[in-house]
Backbone as a printed PyTorch tensor [residue, N CA C, xyz], in Angstrom:
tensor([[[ 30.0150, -27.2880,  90.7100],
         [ 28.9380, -27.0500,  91.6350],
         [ 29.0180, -28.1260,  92.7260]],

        [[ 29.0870, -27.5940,  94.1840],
         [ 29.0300, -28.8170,  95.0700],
         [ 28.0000, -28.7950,  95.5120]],

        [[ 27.5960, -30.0670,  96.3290],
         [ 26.3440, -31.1180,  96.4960],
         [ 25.5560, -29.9090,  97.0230]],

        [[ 25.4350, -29.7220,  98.2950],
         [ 24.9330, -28.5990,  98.5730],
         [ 24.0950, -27.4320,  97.9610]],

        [[ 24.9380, -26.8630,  96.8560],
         [ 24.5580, -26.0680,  96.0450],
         [ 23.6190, -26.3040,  94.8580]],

        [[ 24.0690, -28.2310,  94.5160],
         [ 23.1070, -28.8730,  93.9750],
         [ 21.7390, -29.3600,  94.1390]],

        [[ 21.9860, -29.3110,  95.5450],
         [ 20.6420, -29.7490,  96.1870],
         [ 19.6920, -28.8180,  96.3330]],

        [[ 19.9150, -27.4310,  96.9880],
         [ 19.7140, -26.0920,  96.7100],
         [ 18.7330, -26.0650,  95.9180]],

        [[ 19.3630, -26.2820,  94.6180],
         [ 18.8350, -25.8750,  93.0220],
         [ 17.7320, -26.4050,  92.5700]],

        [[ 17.9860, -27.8400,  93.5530],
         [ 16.7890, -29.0190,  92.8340],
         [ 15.8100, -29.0350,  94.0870]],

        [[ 15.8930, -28.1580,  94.9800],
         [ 14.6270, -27.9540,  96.0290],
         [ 13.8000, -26.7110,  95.9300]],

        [[ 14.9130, -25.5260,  94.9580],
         [ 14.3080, -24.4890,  94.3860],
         [ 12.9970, -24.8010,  93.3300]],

        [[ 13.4960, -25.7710,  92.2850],
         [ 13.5080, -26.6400,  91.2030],
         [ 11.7870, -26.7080,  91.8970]],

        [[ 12.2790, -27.4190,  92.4670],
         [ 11.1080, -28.3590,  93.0740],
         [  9.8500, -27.6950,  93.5830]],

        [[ 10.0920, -26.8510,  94.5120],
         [  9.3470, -25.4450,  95.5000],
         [  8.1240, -24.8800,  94.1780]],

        [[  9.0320, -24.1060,  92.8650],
         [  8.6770, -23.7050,  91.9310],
         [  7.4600, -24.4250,  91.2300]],

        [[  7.9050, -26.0260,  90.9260],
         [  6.7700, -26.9430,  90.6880],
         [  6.0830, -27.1890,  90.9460]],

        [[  5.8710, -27.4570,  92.3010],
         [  5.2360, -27.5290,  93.7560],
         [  3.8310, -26.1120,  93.2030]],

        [[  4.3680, -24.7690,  93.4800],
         [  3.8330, -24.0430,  93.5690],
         [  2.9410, -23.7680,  91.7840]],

        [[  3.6440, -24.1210,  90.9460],
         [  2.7260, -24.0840,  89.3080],
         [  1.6540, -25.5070,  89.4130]],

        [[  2.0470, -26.5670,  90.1190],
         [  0.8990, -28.0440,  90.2130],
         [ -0.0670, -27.3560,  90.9670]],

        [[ -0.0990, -26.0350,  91.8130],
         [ -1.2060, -25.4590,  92.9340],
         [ -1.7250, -24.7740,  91.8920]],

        [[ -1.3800, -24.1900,  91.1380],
         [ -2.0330, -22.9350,  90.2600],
         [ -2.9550, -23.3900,  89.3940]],

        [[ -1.8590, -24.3260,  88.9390],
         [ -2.8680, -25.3420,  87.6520],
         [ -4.2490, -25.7050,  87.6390]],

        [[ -3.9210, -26.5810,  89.4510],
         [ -5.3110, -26.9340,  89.8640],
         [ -6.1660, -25.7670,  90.1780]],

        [[ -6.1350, -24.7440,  90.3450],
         [ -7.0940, -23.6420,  90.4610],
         [ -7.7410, -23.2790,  89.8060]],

        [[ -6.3470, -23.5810,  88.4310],
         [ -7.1540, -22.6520,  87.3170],
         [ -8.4740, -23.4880,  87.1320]],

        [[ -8.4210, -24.9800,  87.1630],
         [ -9.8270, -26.1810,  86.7690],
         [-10.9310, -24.9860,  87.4770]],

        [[-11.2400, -24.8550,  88.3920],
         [-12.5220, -23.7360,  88.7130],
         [-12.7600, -22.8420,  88.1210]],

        [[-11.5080, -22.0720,  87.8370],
         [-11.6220, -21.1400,  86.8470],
         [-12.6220, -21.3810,  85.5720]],

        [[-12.0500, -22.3370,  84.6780],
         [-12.3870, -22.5350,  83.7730],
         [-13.9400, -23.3050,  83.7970]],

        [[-14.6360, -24.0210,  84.8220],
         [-15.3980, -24.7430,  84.9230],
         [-16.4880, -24.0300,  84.2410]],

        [[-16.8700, -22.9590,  83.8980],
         [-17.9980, -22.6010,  83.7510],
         [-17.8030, -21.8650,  81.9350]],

        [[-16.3940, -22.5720,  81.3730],
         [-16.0300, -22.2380,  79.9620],
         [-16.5450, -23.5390,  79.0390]],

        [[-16.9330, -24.7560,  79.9350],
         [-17.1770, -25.7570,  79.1440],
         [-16.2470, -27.1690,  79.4470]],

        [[-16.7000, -28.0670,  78.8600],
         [-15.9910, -29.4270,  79.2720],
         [-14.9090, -29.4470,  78.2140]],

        [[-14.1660, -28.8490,  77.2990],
         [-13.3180, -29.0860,  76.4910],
         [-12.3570, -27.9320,  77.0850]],

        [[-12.8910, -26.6080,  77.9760],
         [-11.7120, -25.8580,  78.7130],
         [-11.5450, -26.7120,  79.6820]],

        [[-12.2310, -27.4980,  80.5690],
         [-12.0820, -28.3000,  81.9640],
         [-11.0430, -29.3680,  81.7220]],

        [[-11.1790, -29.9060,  80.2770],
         [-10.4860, -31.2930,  80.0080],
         [ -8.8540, -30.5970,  79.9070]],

        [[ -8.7260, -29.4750,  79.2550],
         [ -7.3840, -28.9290,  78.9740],
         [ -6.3730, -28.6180,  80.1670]],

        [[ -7.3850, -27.6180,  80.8120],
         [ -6.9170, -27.1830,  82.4140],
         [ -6.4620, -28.7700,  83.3170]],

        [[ -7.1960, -29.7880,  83.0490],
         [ -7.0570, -30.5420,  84.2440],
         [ -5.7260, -31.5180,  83.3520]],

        [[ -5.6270, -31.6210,  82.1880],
         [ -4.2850, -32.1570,  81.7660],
         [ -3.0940, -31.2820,  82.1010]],

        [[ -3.2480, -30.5180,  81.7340],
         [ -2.3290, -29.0160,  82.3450],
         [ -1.8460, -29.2360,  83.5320]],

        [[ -2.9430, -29.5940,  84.5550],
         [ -2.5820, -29.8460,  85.9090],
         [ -2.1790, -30.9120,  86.0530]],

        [[ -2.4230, -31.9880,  85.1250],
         [ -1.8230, -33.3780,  85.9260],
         [ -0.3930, -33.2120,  85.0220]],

        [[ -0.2980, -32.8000,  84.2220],
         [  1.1630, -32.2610,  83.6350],
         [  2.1160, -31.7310,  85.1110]],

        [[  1.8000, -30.6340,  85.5520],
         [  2.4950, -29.4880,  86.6440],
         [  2.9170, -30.7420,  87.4800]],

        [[  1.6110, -31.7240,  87.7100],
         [  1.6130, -32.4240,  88.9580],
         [  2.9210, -33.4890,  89.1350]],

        [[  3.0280, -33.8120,  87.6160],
         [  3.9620, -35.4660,  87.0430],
         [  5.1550, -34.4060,  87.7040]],

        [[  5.4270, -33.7210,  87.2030],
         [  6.5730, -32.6300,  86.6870],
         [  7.2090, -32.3120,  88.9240]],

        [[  6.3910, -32.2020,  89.2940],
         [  6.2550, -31.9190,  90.5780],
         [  7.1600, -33.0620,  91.1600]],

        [[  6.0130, -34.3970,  91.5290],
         [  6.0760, -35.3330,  91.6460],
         [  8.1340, -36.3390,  91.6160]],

        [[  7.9870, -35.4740,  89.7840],
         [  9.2730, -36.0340,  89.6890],
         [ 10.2870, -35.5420,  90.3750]],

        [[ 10.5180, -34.1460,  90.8250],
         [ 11.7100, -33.5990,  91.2950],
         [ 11.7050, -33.9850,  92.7210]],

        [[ 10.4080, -34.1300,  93.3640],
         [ 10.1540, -34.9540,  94.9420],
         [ 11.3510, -36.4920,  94.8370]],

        [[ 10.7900, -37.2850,  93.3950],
         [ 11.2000, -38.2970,  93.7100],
         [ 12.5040, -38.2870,  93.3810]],

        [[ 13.5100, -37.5640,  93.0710],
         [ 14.8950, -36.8940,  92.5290],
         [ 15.1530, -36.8960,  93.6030]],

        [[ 14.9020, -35.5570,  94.7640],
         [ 15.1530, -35.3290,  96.0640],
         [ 15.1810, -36.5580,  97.0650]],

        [[ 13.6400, -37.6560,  97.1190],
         [ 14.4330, -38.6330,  97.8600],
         [ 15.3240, -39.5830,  97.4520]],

        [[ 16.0120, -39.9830,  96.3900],
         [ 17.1280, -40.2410,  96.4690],
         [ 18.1160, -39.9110,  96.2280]],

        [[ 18.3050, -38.5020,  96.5970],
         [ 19.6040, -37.8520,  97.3610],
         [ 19.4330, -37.7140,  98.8540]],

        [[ 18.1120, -38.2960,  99.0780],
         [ 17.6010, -38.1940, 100.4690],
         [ 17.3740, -37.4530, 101.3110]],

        [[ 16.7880, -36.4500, 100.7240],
         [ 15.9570, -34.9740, 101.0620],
         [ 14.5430, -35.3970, 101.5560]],

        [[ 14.1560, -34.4940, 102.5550],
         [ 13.1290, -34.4430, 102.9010],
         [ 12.6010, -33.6640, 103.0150]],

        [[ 11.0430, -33.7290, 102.1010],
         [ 10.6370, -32.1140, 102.5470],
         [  9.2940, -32.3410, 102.9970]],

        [[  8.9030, -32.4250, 104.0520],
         [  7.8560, -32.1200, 104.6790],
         [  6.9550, -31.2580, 104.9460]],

        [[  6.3270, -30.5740, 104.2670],
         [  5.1230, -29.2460, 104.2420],
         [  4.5570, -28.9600, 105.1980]]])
């Protein structure tokens, strides 16, 4: 696999994460009105998506990608 194609993968990678750390946090509203033990789950959930996110960003800048939203 060359760089390119690698990089590709891990901005796909990334996009994907990006877009499940958005969902996650949604669902917290969702659930808000199930109780503080659905709120506590949902919002670990989300800071889970978020780490997970986070990490492939910090992968990308040092291959020195930039992705600007």
């Amino acid at each position: 696999m060359n760089q390119s194609a690698a990089h590709a993968e891990l901005i796909a990678t990334y996009r994907r994460a990006q877009a499940e750390a958005a969902h996650k946090l949604g669902l917290i509203k969702v659930v808000e009105k199930k109780g503080p033990k659905a709120i506590q789950a949902a919002v670990e959930t989300a800071a889970k998506a978020a780490k997970r996110r986070d990490s492939y960003a910090n992968k990308l800048a040092i291959l020195g990608v930039d992705l600007k939203d």
